[in-house]
PDB file of N, CA, C, O and CB in Angstrom:
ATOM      1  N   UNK A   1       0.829  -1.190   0.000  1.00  0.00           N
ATOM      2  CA  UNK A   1       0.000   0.000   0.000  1.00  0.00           C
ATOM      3  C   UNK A   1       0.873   1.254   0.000  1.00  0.00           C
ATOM      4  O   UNK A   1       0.560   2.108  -0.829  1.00  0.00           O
ATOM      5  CB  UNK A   1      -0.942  -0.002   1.211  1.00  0.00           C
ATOM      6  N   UNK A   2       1.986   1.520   0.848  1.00  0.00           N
ATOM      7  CA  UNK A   2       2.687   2.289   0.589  1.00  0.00           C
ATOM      8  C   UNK A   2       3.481   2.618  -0.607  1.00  0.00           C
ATOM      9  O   UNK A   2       3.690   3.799  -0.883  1.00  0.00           O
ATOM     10  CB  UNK A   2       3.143   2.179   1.311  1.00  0.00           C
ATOM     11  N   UNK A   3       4.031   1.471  -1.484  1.00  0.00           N
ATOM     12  CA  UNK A   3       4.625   1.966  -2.611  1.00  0.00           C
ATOM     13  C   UNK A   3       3.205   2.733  -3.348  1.00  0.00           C
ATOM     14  O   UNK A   3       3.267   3.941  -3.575  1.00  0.00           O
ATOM     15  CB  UNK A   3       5.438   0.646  -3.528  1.00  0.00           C
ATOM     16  N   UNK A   4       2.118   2.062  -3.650  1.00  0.00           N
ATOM     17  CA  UNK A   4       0.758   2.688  -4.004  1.00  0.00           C
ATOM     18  C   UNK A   4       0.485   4.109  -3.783  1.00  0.00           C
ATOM     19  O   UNK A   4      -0.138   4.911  -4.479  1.00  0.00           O
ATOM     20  CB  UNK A   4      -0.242   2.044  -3.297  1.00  0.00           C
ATOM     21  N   UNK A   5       1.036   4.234  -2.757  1.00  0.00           N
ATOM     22  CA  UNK A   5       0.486   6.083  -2.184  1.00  0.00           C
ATOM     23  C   UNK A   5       1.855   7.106  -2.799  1.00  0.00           C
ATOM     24  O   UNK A   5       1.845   8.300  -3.096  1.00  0.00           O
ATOM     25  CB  UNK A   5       0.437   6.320   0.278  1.00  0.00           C
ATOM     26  N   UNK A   6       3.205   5.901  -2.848  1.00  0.00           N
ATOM     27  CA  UNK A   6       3.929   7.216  -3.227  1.00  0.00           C
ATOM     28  C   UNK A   6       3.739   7.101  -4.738  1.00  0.00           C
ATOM     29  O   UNK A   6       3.886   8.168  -5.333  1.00  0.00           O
ATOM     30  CB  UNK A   6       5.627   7.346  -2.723  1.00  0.00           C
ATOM     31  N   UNK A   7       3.425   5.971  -5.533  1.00  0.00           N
ATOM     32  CA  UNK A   7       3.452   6.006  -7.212  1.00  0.00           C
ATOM     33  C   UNK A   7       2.391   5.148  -7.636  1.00  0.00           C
ATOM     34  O   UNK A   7       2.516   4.029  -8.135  1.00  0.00           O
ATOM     35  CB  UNK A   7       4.889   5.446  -7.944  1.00  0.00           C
ATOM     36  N   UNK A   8       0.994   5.971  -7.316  1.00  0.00           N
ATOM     37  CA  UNK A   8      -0.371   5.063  -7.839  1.00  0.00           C
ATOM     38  C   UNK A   8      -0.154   4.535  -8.889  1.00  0.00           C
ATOM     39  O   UNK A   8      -1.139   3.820  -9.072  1.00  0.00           O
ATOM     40  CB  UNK A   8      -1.657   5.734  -8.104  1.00  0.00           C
ATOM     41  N   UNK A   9       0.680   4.394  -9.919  1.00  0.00           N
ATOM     42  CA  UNK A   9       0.571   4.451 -11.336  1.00  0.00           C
ATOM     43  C   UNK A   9       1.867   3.189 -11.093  1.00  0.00           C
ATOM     44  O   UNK A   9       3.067   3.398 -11.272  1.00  0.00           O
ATOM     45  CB  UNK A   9       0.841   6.220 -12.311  1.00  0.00           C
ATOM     46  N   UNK A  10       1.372   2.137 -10.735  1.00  0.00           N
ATOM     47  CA  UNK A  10       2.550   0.678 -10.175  1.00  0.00           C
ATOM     48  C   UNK A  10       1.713  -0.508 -10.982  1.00  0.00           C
ATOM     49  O   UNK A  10       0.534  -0.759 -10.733  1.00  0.00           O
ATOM     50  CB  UNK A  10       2.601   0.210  -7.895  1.00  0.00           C
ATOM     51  N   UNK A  11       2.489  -1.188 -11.970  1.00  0.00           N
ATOM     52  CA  UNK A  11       1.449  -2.625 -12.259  1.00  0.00           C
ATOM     53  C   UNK A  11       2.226  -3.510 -11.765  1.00  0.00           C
ATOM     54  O   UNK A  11       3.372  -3.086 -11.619  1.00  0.00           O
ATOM     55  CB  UNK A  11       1.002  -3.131 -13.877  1.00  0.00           C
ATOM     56  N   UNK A  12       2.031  -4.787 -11.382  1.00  0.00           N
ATOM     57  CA  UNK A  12       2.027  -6.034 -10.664  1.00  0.00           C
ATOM     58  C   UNK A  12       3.917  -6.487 -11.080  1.00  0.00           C
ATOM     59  O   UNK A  12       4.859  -7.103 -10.583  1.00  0.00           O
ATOM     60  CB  UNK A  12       0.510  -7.287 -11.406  1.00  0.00           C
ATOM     61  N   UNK A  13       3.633  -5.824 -12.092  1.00  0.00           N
ATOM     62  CA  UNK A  13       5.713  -5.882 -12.671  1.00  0.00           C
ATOM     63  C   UNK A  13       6.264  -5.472 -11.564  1.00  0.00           C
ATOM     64  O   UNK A  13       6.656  -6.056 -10.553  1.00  0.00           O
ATOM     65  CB  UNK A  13       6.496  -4.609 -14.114  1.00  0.00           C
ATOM     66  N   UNK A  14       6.237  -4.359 -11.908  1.00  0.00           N
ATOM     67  CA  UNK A  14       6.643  -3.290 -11.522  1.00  0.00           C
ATOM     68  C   UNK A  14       6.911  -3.138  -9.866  1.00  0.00           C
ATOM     69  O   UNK A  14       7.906  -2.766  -9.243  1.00  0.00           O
ATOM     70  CB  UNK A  14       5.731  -2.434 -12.069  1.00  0.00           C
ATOM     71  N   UNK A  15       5.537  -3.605  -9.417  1.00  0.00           N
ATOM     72  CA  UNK A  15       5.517  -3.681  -8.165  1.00  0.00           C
ATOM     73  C   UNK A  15       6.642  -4.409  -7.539  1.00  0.00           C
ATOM     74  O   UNK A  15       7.515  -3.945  -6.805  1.00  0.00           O
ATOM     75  CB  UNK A  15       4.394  -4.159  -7.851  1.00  0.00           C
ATOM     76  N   UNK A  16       6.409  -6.160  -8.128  1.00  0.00           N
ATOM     77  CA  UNK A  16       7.405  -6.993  -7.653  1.00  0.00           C
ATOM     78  C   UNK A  16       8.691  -6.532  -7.984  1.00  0.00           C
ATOM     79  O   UNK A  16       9.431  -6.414  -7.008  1.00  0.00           O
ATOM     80  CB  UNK A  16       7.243  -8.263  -8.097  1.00  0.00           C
ATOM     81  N   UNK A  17       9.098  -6.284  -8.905  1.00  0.00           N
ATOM     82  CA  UNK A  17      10.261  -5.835  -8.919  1.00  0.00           C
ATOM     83  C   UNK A  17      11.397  -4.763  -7.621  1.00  0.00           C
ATOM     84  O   UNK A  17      12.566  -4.866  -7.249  1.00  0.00           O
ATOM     85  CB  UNK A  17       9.959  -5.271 -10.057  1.00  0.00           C
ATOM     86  N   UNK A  18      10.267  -3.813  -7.302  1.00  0.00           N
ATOM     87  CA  UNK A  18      10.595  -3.037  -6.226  1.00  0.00           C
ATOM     88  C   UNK A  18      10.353  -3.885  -4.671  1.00  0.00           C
ATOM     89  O   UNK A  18      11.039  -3.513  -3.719  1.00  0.00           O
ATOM     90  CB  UNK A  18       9.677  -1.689  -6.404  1.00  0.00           C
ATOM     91  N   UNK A  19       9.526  -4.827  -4.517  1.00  0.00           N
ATOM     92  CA  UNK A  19       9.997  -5.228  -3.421  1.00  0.00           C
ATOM     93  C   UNK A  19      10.657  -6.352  -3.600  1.00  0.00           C
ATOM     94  O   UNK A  19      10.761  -6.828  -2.469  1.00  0.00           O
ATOM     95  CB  UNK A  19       9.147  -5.318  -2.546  1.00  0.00           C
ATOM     96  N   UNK A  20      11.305  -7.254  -4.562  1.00  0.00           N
ATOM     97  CA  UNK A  20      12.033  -8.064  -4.593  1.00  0.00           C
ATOM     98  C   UNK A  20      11.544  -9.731  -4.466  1.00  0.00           C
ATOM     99  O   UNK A  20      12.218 -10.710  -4.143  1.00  0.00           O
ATOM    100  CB  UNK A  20      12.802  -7.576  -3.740  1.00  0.00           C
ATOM    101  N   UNK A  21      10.005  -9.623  -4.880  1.00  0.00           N
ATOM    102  CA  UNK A  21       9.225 -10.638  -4.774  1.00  0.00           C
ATOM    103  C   UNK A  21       8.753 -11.238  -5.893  1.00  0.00           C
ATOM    104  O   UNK A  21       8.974 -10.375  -6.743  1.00  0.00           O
ATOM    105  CB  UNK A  21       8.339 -10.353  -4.102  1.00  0.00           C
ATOM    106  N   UNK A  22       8.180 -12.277  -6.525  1.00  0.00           N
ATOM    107  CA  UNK A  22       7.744 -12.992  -7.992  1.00  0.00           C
ATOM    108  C   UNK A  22       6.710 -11.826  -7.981  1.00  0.00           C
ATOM    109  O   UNK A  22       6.282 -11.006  -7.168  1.00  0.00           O
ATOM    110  CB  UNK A  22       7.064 -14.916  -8.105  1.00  0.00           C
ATOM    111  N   UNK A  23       6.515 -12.173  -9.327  1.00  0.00           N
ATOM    112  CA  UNK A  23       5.240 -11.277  -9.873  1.00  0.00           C
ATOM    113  C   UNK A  23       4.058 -12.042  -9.078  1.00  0.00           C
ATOM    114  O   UNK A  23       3.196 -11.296  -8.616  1.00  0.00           O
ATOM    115  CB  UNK A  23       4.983 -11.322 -11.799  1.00  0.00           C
ATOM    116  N   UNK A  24       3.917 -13.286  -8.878  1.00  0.00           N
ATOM    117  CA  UNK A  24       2.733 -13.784  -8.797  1.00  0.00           C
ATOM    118  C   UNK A  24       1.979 -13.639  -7.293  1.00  0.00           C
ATOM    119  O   UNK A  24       0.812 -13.450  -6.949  1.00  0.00           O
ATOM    120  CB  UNK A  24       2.912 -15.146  -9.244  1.00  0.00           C
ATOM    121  N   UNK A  25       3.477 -13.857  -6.455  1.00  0.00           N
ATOM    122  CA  UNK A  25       3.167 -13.370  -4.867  1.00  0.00           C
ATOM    123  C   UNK A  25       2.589 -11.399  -4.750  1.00  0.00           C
ATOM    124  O   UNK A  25       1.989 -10.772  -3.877  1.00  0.00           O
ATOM    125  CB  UNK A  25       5.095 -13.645  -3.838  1.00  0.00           C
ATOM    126  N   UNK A  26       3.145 -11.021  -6.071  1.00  0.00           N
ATOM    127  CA  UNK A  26       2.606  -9.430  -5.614  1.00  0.00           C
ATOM    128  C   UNK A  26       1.241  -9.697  -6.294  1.00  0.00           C
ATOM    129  O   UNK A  26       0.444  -8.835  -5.924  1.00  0.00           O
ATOM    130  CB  UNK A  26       3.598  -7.806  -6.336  1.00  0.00           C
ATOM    131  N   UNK A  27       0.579 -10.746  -7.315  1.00  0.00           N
ATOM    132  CA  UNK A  27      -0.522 -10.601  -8.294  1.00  0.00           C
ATOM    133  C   UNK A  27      -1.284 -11.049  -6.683  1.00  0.00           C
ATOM    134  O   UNK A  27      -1.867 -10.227  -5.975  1.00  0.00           O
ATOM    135  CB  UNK A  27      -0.617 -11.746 -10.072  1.00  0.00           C
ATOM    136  N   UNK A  28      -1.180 -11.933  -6.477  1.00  0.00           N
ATOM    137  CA  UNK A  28      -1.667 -12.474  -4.745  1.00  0.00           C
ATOM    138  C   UNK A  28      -2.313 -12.032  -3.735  1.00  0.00           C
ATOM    139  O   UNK A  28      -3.294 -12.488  -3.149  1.00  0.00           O
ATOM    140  CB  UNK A  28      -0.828 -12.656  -3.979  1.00  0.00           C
ATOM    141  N   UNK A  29      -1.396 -10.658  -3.486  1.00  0.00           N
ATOM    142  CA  UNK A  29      -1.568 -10.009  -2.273  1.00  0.00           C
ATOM    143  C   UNK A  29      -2.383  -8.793  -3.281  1.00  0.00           C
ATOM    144  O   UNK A  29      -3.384  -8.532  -2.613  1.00  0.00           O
ATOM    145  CB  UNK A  29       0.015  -9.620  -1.225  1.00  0.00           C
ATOM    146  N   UNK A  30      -2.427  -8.088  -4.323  1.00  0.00           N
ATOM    147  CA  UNK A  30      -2.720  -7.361  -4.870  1.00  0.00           C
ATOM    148  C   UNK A  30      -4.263  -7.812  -4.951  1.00  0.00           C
ATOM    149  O   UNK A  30      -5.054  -6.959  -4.548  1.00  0.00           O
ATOM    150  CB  UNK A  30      -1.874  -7.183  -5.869  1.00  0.00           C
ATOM    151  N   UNK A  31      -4.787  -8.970  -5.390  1.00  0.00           N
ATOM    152  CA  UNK A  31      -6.222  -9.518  -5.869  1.00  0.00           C
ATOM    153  C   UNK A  31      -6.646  -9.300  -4.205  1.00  0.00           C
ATOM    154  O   UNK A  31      -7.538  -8.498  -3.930  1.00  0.00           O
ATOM    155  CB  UNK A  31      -6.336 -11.458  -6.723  1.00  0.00           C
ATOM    156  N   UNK A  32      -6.026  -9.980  -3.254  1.00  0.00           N
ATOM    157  CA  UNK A  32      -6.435 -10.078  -1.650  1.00  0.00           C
ATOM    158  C   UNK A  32      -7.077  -8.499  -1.044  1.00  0.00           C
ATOM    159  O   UNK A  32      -7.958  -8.359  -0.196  1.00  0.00           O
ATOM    160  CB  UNK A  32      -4.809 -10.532  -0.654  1.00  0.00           C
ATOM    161  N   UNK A  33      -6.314  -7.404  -1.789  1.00  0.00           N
ATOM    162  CA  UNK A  33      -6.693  -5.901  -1.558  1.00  0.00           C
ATOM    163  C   UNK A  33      -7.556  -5.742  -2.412  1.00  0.00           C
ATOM    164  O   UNK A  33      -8.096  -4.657  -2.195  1.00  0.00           O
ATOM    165  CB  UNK A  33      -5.673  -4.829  -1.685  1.00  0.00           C
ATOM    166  N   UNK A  34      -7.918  -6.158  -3.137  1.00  0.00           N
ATOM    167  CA  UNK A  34      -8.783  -5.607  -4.572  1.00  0.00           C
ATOM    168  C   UNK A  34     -10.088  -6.339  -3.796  1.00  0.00           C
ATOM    169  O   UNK A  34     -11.118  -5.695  -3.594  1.00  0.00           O
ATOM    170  CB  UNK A  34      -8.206  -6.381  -6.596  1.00  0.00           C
ATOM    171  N   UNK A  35      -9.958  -7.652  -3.407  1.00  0.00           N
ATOM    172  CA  UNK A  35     -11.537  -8.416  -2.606  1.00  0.00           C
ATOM    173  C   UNK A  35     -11.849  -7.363  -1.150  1.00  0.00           C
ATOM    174  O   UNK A  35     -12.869  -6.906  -0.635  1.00  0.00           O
ATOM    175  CB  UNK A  35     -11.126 -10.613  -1.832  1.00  0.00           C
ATOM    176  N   UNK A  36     -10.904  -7.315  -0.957  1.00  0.00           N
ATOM    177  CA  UNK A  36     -11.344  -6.002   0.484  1.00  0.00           C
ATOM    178  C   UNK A  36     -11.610  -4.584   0.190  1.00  0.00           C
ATOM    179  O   UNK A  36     -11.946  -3.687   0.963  1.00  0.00           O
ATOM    180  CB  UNK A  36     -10.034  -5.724   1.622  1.00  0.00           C
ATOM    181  N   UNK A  37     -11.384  -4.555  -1.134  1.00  0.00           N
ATOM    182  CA  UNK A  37     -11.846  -3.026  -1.551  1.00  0.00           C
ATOM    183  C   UNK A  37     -10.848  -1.858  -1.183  1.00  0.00           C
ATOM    184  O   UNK A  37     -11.256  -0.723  -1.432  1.00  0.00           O
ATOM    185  CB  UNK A  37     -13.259  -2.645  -0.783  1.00  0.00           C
ATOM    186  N   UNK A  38      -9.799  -1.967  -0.715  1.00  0.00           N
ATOM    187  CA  UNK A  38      -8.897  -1.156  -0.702  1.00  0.00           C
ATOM    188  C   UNK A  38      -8.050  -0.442  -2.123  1.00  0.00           C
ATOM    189  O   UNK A  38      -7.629   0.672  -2.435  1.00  0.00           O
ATOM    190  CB  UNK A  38      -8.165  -1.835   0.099  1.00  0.00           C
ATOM    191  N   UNK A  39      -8.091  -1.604  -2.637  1.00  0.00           N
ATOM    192  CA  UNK A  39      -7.334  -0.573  -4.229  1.00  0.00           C
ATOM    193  C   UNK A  39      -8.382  -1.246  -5.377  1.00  0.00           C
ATOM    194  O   UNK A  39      -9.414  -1.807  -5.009  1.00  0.00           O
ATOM    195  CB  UNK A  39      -5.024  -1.100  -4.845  1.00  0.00           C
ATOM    196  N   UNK A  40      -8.087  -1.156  -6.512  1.00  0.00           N
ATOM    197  CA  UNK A  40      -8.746  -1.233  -7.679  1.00  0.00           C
ATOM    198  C   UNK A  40      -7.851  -1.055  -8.792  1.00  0.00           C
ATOM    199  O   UNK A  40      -6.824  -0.378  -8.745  1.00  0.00           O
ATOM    200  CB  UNK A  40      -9.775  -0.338  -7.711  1.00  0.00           C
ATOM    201  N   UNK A  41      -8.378  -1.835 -10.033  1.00  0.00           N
ATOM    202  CA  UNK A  41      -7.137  -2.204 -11.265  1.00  0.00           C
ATOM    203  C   UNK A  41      -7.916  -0.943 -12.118  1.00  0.00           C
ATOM    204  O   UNK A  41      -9.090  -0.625 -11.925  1.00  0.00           O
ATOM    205  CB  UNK A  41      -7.100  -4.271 -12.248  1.00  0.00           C
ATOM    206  N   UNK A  42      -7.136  -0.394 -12.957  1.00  0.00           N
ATOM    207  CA  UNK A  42      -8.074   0.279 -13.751  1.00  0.00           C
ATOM    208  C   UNK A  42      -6.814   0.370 -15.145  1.00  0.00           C
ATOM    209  O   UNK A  42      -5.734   0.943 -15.002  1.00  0.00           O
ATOM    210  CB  UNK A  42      -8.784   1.957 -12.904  1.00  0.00           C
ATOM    211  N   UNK A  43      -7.202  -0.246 -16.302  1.00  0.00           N
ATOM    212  CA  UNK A  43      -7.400   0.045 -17.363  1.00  0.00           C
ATOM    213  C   UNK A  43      -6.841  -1.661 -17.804  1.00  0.00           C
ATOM    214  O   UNK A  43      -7.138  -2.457 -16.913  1.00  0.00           O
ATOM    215  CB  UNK A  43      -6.685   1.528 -17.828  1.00  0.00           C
ATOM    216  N   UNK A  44      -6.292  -2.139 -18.698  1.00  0.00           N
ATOM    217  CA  UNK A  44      -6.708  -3.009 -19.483  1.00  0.00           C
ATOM    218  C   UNK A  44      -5.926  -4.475 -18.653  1.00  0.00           C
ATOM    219  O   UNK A  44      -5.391  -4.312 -17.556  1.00  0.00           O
ATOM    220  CB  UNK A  44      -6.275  -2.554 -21.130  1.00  0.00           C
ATOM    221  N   UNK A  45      -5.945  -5.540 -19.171  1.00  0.00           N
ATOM    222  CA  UNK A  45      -4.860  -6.581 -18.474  1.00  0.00           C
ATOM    223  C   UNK A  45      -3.678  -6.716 -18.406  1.00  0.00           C
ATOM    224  O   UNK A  45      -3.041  -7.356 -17.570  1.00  0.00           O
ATOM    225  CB  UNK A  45      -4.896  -7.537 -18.746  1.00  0.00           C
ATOM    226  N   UNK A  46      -3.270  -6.058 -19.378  1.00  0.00           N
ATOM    227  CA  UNK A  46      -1.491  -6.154 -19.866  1.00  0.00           C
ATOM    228  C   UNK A  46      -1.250  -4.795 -19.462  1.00  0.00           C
ATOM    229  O   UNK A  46      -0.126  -4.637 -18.985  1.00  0.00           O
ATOM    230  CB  UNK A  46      -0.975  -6.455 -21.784  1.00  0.00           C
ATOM    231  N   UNK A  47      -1.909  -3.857 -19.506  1.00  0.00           N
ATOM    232  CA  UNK A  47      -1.140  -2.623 -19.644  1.00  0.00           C
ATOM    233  C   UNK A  47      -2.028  -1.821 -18.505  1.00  0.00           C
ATOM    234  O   UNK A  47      -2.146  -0.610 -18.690  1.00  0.00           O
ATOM    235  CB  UNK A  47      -1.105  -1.916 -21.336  1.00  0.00           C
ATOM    236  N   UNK A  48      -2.549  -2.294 -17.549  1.00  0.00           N
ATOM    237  CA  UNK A  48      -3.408  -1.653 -16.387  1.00  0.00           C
ATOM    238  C   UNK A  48      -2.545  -1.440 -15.156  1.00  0.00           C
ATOM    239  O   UNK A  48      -1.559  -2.146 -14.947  1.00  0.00           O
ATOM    240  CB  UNK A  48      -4.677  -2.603 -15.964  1.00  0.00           C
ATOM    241  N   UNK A  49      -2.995  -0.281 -14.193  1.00  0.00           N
ATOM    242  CA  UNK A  49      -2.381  -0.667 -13.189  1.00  0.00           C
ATOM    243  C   UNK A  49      -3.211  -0.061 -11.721  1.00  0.00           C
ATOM    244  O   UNK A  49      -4.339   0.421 -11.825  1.00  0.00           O
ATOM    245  CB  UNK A  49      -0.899  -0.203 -13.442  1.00  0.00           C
ATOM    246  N   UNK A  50      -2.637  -0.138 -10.631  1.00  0.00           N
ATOM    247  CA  UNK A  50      -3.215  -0.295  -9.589  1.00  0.00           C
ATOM    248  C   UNK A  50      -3.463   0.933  -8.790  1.00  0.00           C
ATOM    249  O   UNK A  50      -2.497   1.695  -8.808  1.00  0.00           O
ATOM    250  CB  UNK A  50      -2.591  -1.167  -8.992  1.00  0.00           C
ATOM    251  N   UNK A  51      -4.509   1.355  -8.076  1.00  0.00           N
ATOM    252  CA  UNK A  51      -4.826   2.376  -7.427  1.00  0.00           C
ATOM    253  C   UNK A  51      -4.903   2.379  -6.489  1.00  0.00           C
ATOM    254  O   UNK A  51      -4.628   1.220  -6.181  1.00  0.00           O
ATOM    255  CB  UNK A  51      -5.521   2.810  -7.611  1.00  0.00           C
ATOM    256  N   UNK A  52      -5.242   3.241  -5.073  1.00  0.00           N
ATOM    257  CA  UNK A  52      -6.151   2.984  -4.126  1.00  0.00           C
ATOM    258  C   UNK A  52      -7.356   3.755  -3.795  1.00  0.00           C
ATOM    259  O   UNK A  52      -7.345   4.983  -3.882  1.00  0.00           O
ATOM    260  CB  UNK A  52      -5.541   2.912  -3.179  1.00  0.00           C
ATOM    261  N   UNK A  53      -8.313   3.152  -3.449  1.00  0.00           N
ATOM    262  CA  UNK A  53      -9.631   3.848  -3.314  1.00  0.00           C
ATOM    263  C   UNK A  53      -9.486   4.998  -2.500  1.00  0.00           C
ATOM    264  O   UNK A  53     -10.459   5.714  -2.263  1.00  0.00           O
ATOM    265  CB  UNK A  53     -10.698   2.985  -2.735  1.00  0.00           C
TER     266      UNK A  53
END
């Protein structure tokens, strides 16, 4: 959530990359916030990225 607040504009790459984790463990924890309503994906599958509400 914090990388989120300093650079809303983070996709699931991107993300993992900065904390040093697989893409799939950040796709993981990312879907887990998206079911609790804390952030939201917005624009396409390949080229979308993550917000917070």
């Amino acid at each position: 959530m914090d990388l989120l607040k300093e650079d809303g504009n983070q996709s699931a790459a991107g993300l993992a990359e900065l904390v040093g984790y697989s893409q799939r463990t950040v796709q993981r924890a990312l879907k887990r916030l998206m079911d609790e309503g804390k952030i939201e994906h917005v624009g396409s599958t390949r080229f979308g990225h993550y917000v917070i509400k």
